[in-house]
N, C-alpha and C positions, 0 to 999 in steps of 0.2 A: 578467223572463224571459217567451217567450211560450213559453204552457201550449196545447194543444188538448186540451179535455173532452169525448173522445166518453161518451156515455150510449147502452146499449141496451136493449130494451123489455122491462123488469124491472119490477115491482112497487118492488124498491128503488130507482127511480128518484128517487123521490121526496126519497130523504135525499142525495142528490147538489146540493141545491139549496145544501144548506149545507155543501159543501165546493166548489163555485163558491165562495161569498161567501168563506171562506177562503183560497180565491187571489186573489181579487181584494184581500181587506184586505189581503194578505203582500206587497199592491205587482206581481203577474205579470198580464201582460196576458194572456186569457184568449179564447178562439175555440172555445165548445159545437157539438158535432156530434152532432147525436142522429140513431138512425135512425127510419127511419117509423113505426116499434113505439111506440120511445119517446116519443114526440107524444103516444099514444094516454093515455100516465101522467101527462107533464106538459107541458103545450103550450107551444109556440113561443115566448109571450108571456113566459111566465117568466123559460126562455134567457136572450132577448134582454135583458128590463129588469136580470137580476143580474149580462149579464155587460158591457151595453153593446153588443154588435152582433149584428148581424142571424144568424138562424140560419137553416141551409140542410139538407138532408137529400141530395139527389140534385145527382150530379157537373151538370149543366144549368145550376145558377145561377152565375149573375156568370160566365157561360162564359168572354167575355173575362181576364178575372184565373187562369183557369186553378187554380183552388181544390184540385181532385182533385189536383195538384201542388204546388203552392207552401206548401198548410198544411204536409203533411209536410216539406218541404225545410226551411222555415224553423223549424220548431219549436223550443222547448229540452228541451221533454217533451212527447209525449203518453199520457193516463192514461185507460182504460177502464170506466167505472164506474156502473153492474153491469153486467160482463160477462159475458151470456148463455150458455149450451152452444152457441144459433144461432151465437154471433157467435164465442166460441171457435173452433168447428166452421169456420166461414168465413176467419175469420184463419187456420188451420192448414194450407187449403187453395187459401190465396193467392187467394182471391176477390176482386174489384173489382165488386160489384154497386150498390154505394152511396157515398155520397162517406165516410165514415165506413173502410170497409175499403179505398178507395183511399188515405186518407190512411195506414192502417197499412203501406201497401205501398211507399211514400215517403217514409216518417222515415227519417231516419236518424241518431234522437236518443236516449233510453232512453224505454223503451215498459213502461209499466207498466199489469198488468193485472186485476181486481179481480174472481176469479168469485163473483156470488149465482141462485142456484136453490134449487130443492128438492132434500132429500138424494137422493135416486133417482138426482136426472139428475145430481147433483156426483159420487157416487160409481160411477154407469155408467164401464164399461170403455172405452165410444168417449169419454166427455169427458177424462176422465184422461189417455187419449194425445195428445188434440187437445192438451192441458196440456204433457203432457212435450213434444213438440213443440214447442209455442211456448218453452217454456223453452231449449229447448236451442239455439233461435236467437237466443239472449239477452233475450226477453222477459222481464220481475219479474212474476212473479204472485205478487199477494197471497194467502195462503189466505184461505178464508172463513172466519167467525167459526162459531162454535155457538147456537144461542140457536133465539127464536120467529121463526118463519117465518110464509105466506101462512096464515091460519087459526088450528087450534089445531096443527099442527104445528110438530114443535122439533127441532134437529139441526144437522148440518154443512148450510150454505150460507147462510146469513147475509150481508147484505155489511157489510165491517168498519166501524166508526163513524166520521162523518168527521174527526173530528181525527185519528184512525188514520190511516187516509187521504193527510192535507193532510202528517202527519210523513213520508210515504215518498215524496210527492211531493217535500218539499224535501231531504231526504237523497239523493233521486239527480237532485237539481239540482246539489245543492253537488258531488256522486259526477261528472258530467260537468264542471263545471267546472274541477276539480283534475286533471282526466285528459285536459282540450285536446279534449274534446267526440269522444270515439272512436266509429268507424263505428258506427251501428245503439246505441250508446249502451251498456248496462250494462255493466260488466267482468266481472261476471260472474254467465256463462250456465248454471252447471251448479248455481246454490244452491238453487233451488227441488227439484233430484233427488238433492240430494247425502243427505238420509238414507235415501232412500226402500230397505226390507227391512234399515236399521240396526236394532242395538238398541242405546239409548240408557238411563242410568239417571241421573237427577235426583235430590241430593236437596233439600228446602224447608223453611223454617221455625225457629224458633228454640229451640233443646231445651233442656227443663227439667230440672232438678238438684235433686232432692227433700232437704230439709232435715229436715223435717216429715210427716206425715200432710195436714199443708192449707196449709204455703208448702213455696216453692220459688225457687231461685237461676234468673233467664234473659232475656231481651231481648224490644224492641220488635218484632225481624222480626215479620210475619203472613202471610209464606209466599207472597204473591202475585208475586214475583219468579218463584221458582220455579215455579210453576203455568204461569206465562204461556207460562216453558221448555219445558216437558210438554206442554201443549196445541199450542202452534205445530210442535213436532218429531213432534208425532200426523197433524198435520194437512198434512206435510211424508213420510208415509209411513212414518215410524221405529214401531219396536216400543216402545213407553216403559214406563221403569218407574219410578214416584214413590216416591222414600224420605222420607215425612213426618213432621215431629210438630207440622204446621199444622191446622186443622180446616176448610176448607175442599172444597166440593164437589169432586169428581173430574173433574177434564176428561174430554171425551168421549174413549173408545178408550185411557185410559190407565190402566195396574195398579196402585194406590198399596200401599205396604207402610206400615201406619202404626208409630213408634217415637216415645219421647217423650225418654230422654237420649243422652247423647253416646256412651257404651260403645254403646246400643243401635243407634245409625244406626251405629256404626264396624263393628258386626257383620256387619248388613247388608248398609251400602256394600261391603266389601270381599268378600263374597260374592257379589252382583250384578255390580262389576266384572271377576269371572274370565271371563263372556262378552260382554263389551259392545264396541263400538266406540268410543262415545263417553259418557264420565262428566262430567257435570258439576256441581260442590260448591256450590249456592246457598246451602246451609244455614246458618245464624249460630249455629253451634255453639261454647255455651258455652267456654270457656277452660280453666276451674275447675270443682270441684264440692264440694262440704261432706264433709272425710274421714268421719264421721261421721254417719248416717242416726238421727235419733229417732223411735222407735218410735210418742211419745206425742206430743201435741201440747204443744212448748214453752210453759210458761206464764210468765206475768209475776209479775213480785212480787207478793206480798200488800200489801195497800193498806193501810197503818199502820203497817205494819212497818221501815218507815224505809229500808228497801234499795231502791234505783232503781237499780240495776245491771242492764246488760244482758249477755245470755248473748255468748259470744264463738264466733264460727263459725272452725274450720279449716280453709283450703281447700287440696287439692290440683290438680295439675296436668290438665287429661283429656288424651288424646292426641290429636293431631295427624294427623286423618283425611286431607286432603289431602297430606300429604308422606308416610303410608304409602301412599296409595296411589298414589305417583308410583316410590315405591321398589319397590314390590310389583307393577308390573305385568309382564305376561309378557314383552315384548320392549320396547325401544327406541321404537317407535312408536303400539304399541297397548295399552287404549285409548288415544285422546287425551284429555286431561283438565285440563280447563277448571275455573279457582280462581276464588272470590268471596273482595277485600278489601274490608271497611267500613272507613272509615277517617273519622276527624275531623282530622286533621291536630294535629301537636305541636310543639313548642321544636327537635326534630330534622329536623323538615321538613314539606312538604306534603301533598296527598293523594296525588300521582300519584310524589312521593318514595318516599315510602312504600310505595308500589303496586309500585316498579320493585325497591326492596330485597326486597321477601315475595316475588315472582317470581322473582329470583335465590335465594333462599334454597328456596323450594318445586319451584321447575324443572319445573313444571306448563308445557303449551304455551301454554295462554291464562291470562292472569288479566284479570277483569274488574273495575276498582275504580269503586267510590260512596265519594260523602261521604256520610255519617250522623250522623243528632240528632233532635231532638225535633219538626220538622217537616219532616225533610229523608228521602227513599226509605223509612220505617218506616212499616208504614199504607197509603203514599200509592198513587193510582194511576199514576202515574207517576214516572219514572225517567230520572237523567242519570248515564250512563258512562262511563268511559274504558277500552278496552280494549288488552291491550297482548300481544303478542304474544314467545314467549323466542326468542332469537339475534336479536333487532332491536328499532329504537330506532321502531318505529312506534306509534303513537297512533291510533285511530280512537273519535272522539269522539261520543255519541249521547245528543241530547235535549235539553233537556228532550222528552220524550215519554211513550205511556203504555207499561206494563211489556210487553205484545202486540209492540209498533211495535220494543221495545228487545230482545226476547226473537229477534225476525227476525235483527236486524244481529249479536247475536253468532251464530246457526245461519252466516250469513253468514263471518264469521269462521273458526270452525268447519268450513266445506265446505275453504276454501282449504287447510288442514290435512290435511282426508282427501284433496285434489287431490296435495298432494304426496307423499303414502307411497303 
């Protein structure tokens, strides 16, 4: 596929080098435009040796070949990365000062776009709109990450890490290819604004079922699924509210409610659902839980005593958060509410078998299904999905990638829901 990598003159320029070498190894023929700025971070030489050809800045070179034209027309994607407030600001307002926003004026392939700054300028009122703008002419903007910035400052504008990155490029490689390469590229142009003034409530994490005073019945989840949900849907304009019993930092902008068993997130969840727009159940909430609570710490046999017998747990059933709260919402449409199946696959079928029964059975709009095991999405940083949508047989399949890159494609999913009520 050919890629064009414009770069603008960001400081994160610099980790752009290695997501070049990531199209390149992925097999896409690749064509760097950096602007004048971004020279200043990583020069020419670079460019050219990682991606193979000559790098150019001002529409003048190679005038005959008509560059300021022919990049955009021929492209399969091109990907903005880090893209400045300057150059937002300039794309928004149809600029052609340089070969870089000439070529954004001439694709007509998917344009995706990656803002890093400082929080200041990422959360100014004129960058924002330059943003919704470009959104809404079908531009992907990636959000920016949270973390350390230029110095000792830390916050929203980050630019995302490049295998982040290299996953969205080829996701809306694979997204034009399946769709016969539609005008201007994404299909769709309203995901980046579709939460923006939602309230959303997440919950994450794998709940614990007290046996004991110092064990407990519960799972490998470690909530970073869920998290990833939260932060991208903050960073996406939603009001978020995290229903936890993960122990993990708080994403930036987002209200966590911490809980640690299944009655207790069922309490919550269905209290925070009474105003929300969109709910969505990452949590790996226990099944079962010990009908009986000991007060004391379960002890073992006495040693001589000849008895090796273990105590015997009774478990009862917990309830079934996701299907009350499918029952339990106020209308027909709202919230929309989004189910996690783990699944390992059985004697009665696969994972995505499996996946399509608990969605008929749950009647949640989306259900999103993992395989899980001992080295498979528990733990890990990353994630492969399959997501499946109720009243149709569609699939959209996502990853390997990291849980951020997978947490986008279902809000993705997600918008086309809120599009149609």
């Amino acid at each position: 596929m050919r890629v064009v990598l414009g770069v603008a003159g960001g400081i994160a320029a610099y980790k752009v080098c290695a997501l070049l070498r990531l199209l390149t190894e992925g097999g896409h023929d690749v064509t760097v435009v950096p602007t004048a700025a971004a020279l200043k971070f990583v020069g020419a030489p670079t460019w050219a040796a990682l991606s193979g050809k000559p790098v150019h800045t001002e529409v003048w070179s190679d005038i005959t070949e008509v560059p300021h034209v022919r990049l955009g027309q021929q492209a399969d994607l091109v990907i903005v990365a880090p893209a400045t407030a300057d150059l937002l600001a300039r794309a928004a307002t149809g600029q052609a000062d340089d070969l870089l926003t000439n070529v954004l004026l001439t694709a007509r392939c998917p344009v995706v776009m990656a803002p890093a700054m400082h929080t200041e300028m990422w959360e100014h009122p004129a960058t924002q709109a330059n943003v919704a703008t470009l959104s809404e002419r079908g531009v992907h903007i990636v959000p920016p990450a949270s973390g350390r910035l230029t110095g000792a400052d830390t916050g929203p504008g980050r630019l995302p890490e490049p295998e982040d990155l290299y996953a969205v490029c080829v996701r809306e490689l694979g997204r034009a290819a399946r769709a016969g390469a539609a005008p201007h590229g994404i299909p769709d142009p309203a995901v980046t604004t579709a939460l923006t003034g939602r309230r959303v409530v997440v919950s994450a994490g794998g709940t614990r079922e007290p046996l004991d005073p110092v064990r407990y019945l519960g799972n490998r989840s470690s909530g970073k699924q869920g998290y990833a949900l939260a932060a991208v849907a903050a960073r996406l304009g939603a009001e978020v509210t995290l229903v936890s019993s993960a122990t993990l930092a708080a994403p930036e902008g987002v209200r966590v409610v911490p809980v640690e068993t299944a009655l207790e997130m069922r309490t919550v969840m269905l209290a925070e659902a009474a105003g929300a727009d969109v709910v969505v159940m990452a949590a790996a909430v226990a099944d079962f839980r010990p009908a009986n609570y000991t007060e004391h710490k379960i002890k073992k046999s006495h040693e001589g005593a000849g008895d090796d017998s273990a105590p015997v747990v009774e478990l009862v059933r917990n309830p079934d958060i996701l299907a009350e709260l499918v029952r339990t919402r106020r209308d027909t449409e709202r919230p929309v509410i989004v189910g996690f199946a783990a699944e390992t696959g059985d004697a009665s079928g696969g994972v995505l078998d499996l996946g399509r029964a608990k969605l008929a059975r749950k009647g949640c709009d989306l259900l999103v299904v993992n395989e899980v095991g001992p080295d498979k999405t528990f733990g890990r940083e990353d994630n492969t999905v399959h997501i499946l949508r109720r009243g149709t047989d569609d699939v959209i399949d996502v990853g390997p990638a990291s849980k951020s890159v997978v947490a986008e494609e279902i809000w993705a999913a997600v918008a086309h829901v809120l599009a149609r009520g």
